[in-house]
Each structure stands twice: as structure tokens, then as C-alpha cells.
Phi, psi and omega in degrees: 000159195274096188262117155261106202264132180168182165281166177247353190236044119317101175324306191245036100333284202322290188322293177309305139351310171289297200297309182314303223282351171299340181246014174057016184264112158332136160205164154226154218254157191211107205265138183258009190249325157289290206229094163359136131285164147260184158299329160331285202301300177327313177299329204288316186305332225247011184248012169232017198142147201261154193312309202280017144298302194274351195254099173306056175312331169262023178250153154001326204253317188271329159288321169294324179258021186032045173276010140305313181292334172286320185060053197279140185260173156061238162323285169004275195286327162330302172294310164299332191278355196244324166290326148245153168310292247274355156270007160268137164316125193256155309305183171233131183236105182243147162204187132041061145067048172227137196233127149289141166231140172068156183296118163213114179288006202246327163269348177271319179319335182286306193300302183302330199239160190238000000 
């Protein structure tokens, strides 16, 4: 089944959302605020999509904790994305050993339907 990762009050957490349930594609919602990822999973995801897909450089979190000033390589930002969520690109849309990042209808309509 089809896991979806994010915040529930994420515009495009919101968006994506919608778009399953319109189409009828069975999911499960996965709040990073109940329940972390860790680096595992962050690893698995990253064996589908490349760290600067998945490492949020325009949000809230990566400016407040300046994580610019670091020039953090990788490894790093591995360690930062399983330490806080909220720096990860929203959503993560995982299925059938395939990973999505971010709202994009034009990829879920490629992906999403078989």
C-alpha cells in the first residue's frame, strides 16, 4: 500500500492528499510529528532520489537552524534530516519500491495510476 509522509497542516501534504483521495488510491498517512523517521528509512528513501530533492533548503527549519553556515556535506544532512523531520521535503510519497517527493500532479497522474 501506498504511505504517505508529512505534516497534516502542509499545503502540499493538503494538496496530495486530496489528489489520492479523488482518485481513489488507498493510502496510509504518516504524521513525521507522531511519528520520526529515522535514518534508516531516510537511507531507503534516498536509494530512489537524491539528497538535495529530499534536504529542504527553503523552509523554516533550515533557516532557523542555519544550516547554511555549515556547508554540511551528505553524510550531514543525513544526520540532520532523521534529526529534525521538519526538514525534509514535503510530501514523501512511497509505493511498489518507488519514492515521490514534493506535490507534483503531472507525476503523480504518470505514476499513481497503472
Amino acid at each position: 500500500m501506498l504511505k504517505i509522509y508529512g505534516i497534516k497542516n502542509c499545503d502540499s501534504v493538503r494538496k496530495a492528499l486530496k489528489y489520492l483521495k479523488s482518485h481513489q488510491i488507498p493510502f496510509t498517512f504518516v504524521d513525521f510529528r507522531e511519528t520520526p523517521v529515522g535514518e534508516e528509512t531516510i537511507r531507503s528513501w534516498l536509494r530512489h532520489t537524491d539528497i538535495k530533492t529530499l534536504f529542504n533548503t527553503r523552509g523554516t527549519t533550515y533557516r532557523t537552524l542555519k544550516l547554511k553556515d555549515l556547508d554540511l556535506d551528505n553524510e550531514e544532512k543525513i544526520k540532520w534530516l532523521a534529526k529534525e523531520n521538519m526538514l525534509i521535503k514535503r510530501p514523501v510519497i512511497v509505493f511498489d519500491d518507488q519514492v515521490i517527493i514534493g506535490y507534483n500532479e503531472s507525476e503523480y497522474s504518470e505514476k499513481l495510476h497503472p
